[in-house]
N, C-alpha and C positions, 0 to 999 in steps of 0.2 A: 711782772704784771702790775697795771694800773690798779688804784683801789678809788673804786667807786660805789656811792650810794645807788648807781641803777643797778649793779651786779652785787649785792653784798655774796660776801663768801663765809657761810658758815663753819668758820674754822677757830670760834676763842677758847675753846674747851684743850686741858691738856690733857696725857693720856689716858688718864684714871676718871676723867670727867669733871673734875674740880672747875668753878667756873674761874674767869682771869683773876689775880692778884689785883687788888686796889694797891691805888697811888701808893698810902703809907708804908703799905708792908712793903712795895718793891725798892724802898728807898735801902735798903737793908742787905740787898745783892750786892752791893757794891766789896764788903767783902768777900764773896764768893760770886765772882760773874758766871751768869749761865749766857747760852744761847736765846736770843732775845724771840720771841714766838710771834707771826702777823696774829693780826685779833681783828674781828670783824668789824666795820663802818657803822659809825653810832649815827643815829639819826640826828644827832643836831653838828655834826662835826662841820666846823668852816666850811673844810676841803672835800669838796665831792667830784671833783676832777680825774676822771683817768690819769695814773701815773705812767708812765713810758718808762720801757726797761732801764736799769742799770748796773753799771758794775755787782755784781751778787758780793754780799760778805761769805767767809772763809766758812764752810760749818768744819763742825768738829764732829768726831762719831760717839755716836750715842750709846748707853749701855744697850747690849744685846737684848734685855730682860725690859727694858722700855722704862724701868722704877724713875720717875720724877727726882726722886731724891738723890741720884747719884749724880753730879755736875760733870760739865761736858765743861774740858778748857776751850778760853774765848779765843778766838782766831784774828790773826791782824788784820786789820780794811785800811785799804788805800782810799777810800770815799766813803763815808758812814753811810749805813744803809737810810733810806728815808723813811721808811718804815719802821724801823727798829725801836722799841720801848723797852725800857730796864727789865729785865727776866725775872718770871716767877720765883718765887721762893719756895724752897721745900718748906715741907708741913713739918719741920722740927726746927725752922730757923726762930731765933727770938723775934718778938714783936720789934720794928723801928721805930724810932719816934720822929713824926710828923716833923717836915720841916716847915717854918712860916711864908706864907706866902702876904706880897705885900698886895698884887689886887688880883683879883678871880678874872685870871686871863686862862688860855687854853692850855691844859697841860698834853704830857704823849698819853698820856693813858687814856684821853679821850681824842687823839690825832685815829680817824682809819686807818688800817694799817691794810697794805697788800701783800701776798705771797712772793717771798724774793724768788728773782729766778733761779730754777736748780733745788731750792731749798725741798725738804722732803714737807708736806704736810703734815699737819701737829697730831691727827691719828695715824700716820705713817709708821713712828716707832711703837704704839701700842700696838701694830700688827705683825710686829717685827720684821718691816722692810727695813734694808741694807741704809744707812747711812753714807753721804756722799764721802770721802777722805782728803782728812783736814790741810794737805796740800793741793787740793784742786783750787784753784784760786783764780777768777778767770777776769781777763786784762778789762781794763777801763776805756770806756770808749773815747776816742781823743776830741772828737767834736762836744761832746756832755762833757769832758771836763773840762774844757775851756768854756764851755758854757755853765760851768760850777763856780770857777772859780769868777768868773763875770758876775757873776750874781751875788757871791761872798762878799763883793766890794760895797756893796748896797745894803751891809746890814754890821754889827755888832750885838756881842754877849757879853751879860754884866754881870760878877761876878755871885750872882745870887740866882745864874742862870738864865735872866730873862733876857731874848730877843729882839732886838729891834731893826728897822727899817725903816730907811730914811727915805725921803722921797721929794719932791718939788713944795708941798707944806712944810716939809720939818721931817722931823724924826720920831715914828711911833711907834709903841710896843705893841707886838704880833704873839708872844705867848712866852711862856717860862719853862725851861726842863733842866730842871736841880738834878742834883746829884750826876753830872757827868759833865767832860771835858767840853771845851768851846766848841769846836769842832764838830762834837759829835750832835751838841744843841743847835749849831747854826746851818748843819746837815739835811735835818728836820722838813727847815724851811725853808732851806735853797731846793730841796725837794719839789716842795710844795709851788714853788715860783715855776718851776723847770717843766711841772704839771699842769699850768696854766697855760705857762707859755708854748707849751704840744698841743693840746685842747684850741686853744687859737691860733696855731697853725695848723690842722688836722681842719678846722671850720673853712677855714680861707682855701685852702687844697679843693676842698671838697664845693665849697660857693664855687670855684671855678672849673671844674672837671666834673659835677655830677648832677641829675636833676631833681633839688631839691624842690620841696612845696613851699609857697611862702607862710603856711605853718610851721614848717619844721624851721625852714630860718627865724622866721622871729623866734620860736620858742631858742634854739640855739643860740640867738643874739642876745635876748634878754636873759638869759643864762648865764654868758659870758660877763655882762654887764654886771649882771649882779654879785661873781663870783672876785671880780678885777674891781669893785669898786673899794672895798677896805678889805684884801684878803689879809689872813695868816701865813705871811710868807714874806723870802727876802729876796729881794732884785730890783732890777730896773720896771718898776712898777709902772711909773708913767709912761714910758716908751707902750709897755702891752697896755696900757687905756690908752695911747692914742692908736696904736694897729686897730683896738676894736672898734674905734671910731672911724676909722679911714671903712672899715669889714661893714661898719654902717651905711656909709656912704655906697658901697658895692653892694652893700646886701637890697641898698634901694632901689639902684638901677636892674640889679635882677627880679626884683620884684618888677619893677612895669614891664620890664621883658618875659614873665610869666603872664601878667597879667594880658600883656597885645597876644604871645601866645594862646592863651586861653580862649582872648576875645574870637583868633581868626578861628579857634577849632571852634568854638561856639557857633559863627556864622556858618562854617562848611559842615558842620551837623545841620543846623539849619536851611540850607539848599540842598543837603542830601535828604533830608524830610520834605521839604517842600518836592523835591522833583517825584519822592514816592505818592504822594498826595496829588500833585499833578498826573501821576502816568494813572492813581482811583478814577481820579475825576474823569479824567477820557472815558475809561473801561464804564464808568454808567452813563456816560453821556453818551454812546454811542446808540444807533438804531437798532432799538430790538429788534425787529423783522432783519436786519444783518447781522446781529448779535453772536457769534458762534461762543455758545454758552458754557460749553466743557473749558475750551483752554482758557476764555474769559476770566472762567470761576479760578481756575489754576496758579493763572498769573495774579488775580489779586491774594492768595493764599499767601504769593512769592514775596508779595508786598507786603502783607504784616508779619510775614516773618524778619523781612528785611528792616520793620517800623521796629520790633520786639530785640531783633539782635544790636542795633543802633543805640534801644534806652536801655538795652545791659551791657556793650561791651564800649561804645561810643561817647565822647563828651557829653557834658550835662547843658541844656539849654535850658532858657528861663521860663519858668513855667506857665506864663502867661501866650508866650508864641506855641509854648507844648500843647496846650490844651486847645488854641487854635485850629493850630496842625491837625489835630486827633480830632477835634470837632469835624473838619472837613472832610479826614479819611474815613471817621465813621460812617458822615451821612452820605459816601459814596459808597458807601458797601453797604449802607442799609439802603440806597437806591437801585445797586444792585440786585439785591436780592428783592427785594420787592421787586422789579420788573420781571427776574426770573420767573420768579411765582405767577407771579398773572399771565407770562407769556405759557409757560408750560400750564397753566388751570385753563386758561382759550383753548390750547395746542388740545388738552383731555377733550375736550367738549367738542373741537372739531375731530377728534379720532371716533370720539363716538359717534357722531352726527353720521360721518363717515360710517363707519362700522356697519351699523343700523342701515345706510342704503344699501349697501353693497349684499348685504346678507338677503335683501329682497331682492337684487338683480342676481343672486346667485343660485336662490331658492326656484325662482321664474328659467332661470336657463336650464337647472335641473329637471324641471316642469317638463318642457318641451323638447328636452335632450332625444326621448324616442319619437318624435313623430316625421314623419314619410314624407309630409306636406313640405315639400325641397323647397321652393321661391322661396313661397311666404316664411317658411320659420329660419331659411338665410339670414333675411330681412329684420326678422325679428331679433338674430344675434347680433347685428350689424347696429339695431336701436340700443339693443344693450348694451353693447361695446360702449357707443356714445355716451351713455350714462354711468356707466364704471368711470369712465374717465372724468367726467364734469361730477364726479363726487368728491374728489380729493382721496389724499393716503391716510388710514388709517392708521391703527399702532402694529409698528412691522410687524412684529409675531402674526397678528391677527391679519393683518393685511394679504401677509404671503399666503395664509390659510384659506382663506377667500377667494386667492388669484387659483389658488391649485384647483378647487373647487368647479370656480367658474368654467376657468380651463379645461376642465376633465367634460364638463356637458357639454363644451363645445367640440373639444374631441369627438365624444359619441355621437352627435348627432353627423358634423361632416365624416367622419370615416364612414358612416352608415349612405350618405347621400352620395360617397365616392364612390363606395362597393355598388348601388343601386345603377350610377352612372354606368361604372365599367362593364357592368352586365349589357345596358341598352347601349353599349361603342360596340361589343365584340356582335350584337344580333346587327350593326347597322353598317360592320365593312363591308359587305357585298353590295350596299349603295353606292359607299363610297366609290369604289370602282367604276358603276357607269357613270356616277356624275365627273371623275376625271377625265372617262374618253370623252364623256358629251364638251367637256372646257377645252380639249385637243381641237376636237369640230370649231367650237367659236372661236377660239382664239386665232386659226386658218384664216377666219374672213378677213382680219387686222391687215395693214389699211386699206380700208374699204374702197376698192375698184370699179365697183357694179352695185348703186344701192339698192334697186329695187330686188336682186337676186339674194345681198347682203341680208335686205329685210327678211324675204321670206324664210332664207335658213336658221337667222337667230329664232325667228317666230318658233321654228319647230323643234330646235334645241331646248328652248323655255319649255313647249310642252314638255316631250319625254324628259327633263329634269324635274318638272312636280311628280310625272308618274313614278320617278326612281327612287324618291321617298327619303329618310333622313339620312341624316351622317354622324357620326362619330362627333361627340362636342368641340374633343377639340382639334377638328378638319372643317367646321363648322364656317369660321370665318376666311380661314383660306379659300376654301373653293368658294364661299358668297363673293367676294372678294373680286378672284378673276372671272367671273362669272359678267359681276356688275361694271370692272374696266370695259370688255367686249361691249355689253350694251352702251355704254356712254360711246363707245366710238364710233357707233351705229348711229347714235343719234344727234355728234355733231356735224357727222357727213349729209345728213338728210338736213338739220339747219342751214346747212351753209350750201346748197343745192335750192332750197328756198329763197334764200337771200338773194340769187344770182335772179331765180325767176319772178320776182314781185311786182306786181302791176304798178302799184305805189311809186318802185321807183325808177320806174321803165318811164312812168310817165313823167315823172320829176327831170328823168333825164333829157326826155325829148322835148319838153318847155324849154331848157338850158339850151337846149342842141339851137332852138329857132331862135331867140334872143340873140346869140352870139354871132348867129348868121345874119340877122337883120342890123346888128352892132358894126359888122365885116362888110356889108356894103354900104353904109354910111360912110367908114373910115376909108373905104376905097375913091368912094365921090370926091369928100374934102383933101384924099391924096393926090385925085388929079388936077383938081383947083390948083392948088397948093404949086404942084409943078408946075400951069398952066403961066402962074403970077411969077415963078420964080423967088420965091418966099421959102429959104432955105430951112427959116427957124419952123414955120407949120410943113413945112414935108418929112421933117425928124422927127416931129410929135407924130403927126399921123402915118408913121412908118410904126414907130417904135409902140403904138397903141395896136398898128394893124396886126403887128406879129403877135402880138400878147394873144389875143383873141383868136386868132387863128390856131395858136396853141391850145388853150383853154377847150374850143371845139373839138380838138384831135381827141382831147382825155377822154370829153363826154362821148364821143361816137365809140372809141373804142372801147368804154365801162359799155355801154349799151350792146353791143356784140359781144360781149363777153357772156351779159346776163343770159343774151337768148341761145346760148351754147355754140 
């Protein structure tokens, strides 16, 4: 495991609780090496870098009984752990004596330290779990240790323990760890490089495969930045400041590709707002009087829920176009509703107006529901009928109550005028009867052969049909009916029997009749002339004049003998 200040791991306490051994006393293991123990991340430490696994050192096993004081043989490592700091000392080791140091560089004792892999945790044997066995020794990974040894080239140890790291300035001192082999001092901080150089590539992985915020990358960059500009560590330094510079350059172009991102979900939040706003706007701009108000109400319900699920699950637009936006969908839904209101407070006023009339046309039909007087109080349901209608609908419930109401007086009053009827049909079949045979009689005379004989039998049909007296209402117009075709036949024949005999134009006729006669012998005269001179062109006229007239004459003599039968 990495050791990092985001994750500290509370593990510096040994089994008994003792808190870690300071620098001086641990100088002192060197005659008796224990198992080196990870110790938690100090807050000011260099390195806060995630470390990436590696090779784990040998453990040894532990005493059963967990006692501090019993030593555990050191185990060989083919890569010193990077974590690893000189082991505590039992509580009966003598005091060591402080070794000098030449300047207050970083020592291990304040290096973080992480959990090797495999290793048991430091209250693991106070619990008395099993200890791993001191031949489990598990292989070096071949790519980290050609990436160990690449890095060891970049630094030396002086024999006073300190560290250094050479780089494209010079060569600077990175920290000190006395009392232990080169190797195991230069371990440390090829660690430390090997954690930098994960952490900038774990950035670089991640800028290209996943979707960071350009929060998280700057903070991530200036991170990197600040940890690669003078770490505690050995390797090819300059190479990872210039990757982080190049990760800058990347980290920039994703930032404006975040940013044109952002801008397009900003604008299509913004048309998706604007068209909810648009489809308010209709819904109150439409005609009340066409306004269907239920689903109306519905759909803009749909619509601020559609506004409300936008400004919580949806991009953030700027708040100047938001409050726009919202200004407009409010004042459609407060236009809304205000129309509603007054349409439905009209709508009350005319149910009631309504109401109030109907309840007096219904009151008045009940009135007259029993009376006998059949015409007139027809007539009178027939006015109220008209005025039920030119009052408008009231409020359904109330409406339909009304209609039942009305309805029922006029029931009683026609079923009473039906029953009254059917009484005076059944006393008035046995008229019916002669006025059938008497229409058998006229109908005979049809067409009229003989009128004066025609006349006198309609004449007396007429009579004995008053004396036969009424009919059955509804035989009523039938027999009026054929009754009144026979008379009208009767009395186009007798017109047109006058027509024929008319002094008027008997005489009209026989004025025409002499005209055309005295027209026939003038045309005769001038035809003999005519032949007389041999004048081909006047004997064709006065032929063709003379026939005309002579025809003309035949019509008038023969209308004239027709008229006088």
């Amino acid at each position: 495991m990495s050791e990092s200040t985001e994750n500290p791991t509370p593990e510096a306490q040994d089994a008994d609780g003792a808190a870690e051994t300071p620098l001086a006393e641990t100088q002192s293991s060197e005659a008796r090496p224990t198992e080196a123990q990870p110790t938690e991340a100090q807050p000011g430490s260099p390195d806060t870098g995630a470390t990436p696994a590696v090779a784990p050192e040998a453990q040894a096993p532990e005493a059963g009984t967990g006692s501090p004081e019993a030593p555990a043989p050191e185990a060989p490592t083919e890569i010193p752990e990077a974590s690893a700091t000189p082991a505590d000392t039992s509580k009966a080791a003598p005091a060591p004596t402080p070794v000098p140091r030449p300047r207050p560089v970083p020592t291990p004792a304040a290096v973080p330290r992480a959990p090797r892999p495999g290793a048991p945790r430091p209250g693991a044997a106070a619990a008395g779990a099993p200890a791993a066995p001191a031949g489990d020794v598990h292989p070096v990974v071949p790519d980290e240790a050609a990436a160990t040894k690449a890095a060891v080239a970049f630094g030396r140890v002086d024999d006073d323990g300190t560290v250094y790291v050479r780089e494209a300035a010079g060569e600077r001192s990175v920290g000190q760890f006395p009392g232990v082999g080169a190797d195991e001092a230069m371990a440390l901080y090829v660690r430390r490089y090997l954690d930098l150089h994960a952490k900038v590539a774990l950035f670089e992985a991640r800028l290209a495969s996943t979707d960071l915020t350009v929060k998280e990358i700057d903070a991530t960059l200036a991170k990197l930045q600040e940890e690669t500009a003078e770490p505690a560590a050995v390797g090819d330094l300059d190479a990872l400041r210039e990757q982080v510079e190049r990760l800058s350059a990347t980290a920039a172009g994703r930032r404006e590709q975040i940013a044109a991102e952002r801008a397009a979900a900003k604008a299509a939040a913004v048309a998706s707002r604007t068209q909810i706003v648009e489809a308010a706007e209709r819904i109150a701009a439409t005609d009340p009087e066409r306004m269907q108000w239920r689903p109306a109400g519905e759909e803009l319900r749909a619509l601020l829920d559609g506004w409300k699920e936008a400004q919580r699950s949806g991009p953030r637009i700027d708040r100047s176009s938001e409050e726009s936006l919202w200004k407009r969908f409010s004042h459609a839904r407060t236009a809304f509703d205000r129309e509603r209101r007054h349409f439905f407070a009209e709508l009350e006023q005319r149910n009631a107006s309504a109401k109030s009339t109907k309840e007096e046309i219904v009151a008045e039909a009940e009135r007259i529901a029993s009376s006998t007087d059949w015409g007139p109080t027809a007539g009178t349901y027939r006015d109220l009928m008209a005025r039920w209608k030119a009052a408008g609908r009231a409020n359904r419930k109330d409406d339909d109550a009304l209609w039942a109401r009305f309805r029922a007086a006029q029931d009683e009053f026609f079923h009473a005028r039906d029953a009254a009827n059917a009484e005076i049909d059944a006393a008035y079949g046995e008229n019916l009867v002669v006025k059938e045979e008497l229409l058998t009689q006229a109908e005979a005379l049809v067409p009229v052969t003989d009128l004066a004989t025609a006349k006198n039998t309609l004449r007396d049909i007429q009579d004995r049909w008053e004396e036969a007296g009424k009919v059955p209402r509804g035989d009523l117009q039938r027999v009026e009916g054929r009754l009144r075709a026979v008379e009208k036949a009767v009395r186009d024949a007798e017109d047109a029997q006058w027509s024929r005999k008319n002094p008027e134009q008997q005489a009209r006729a026989e004025g025409a009749a002499a005209q055309l006669e005295s027209a026939i012998a003038e045309l005769e005269a001038d035809l003999s002339a005519a032949q007389a001179a041999g004048d081909e062109r006047r004997v064709a006229e006065a032929t063709a004049a003379l026939e005309a007239r002579r025809s003309w004459l035949e019509q008038i003599v023969r209308a004239a003998q027709d008229s006088r039968g």
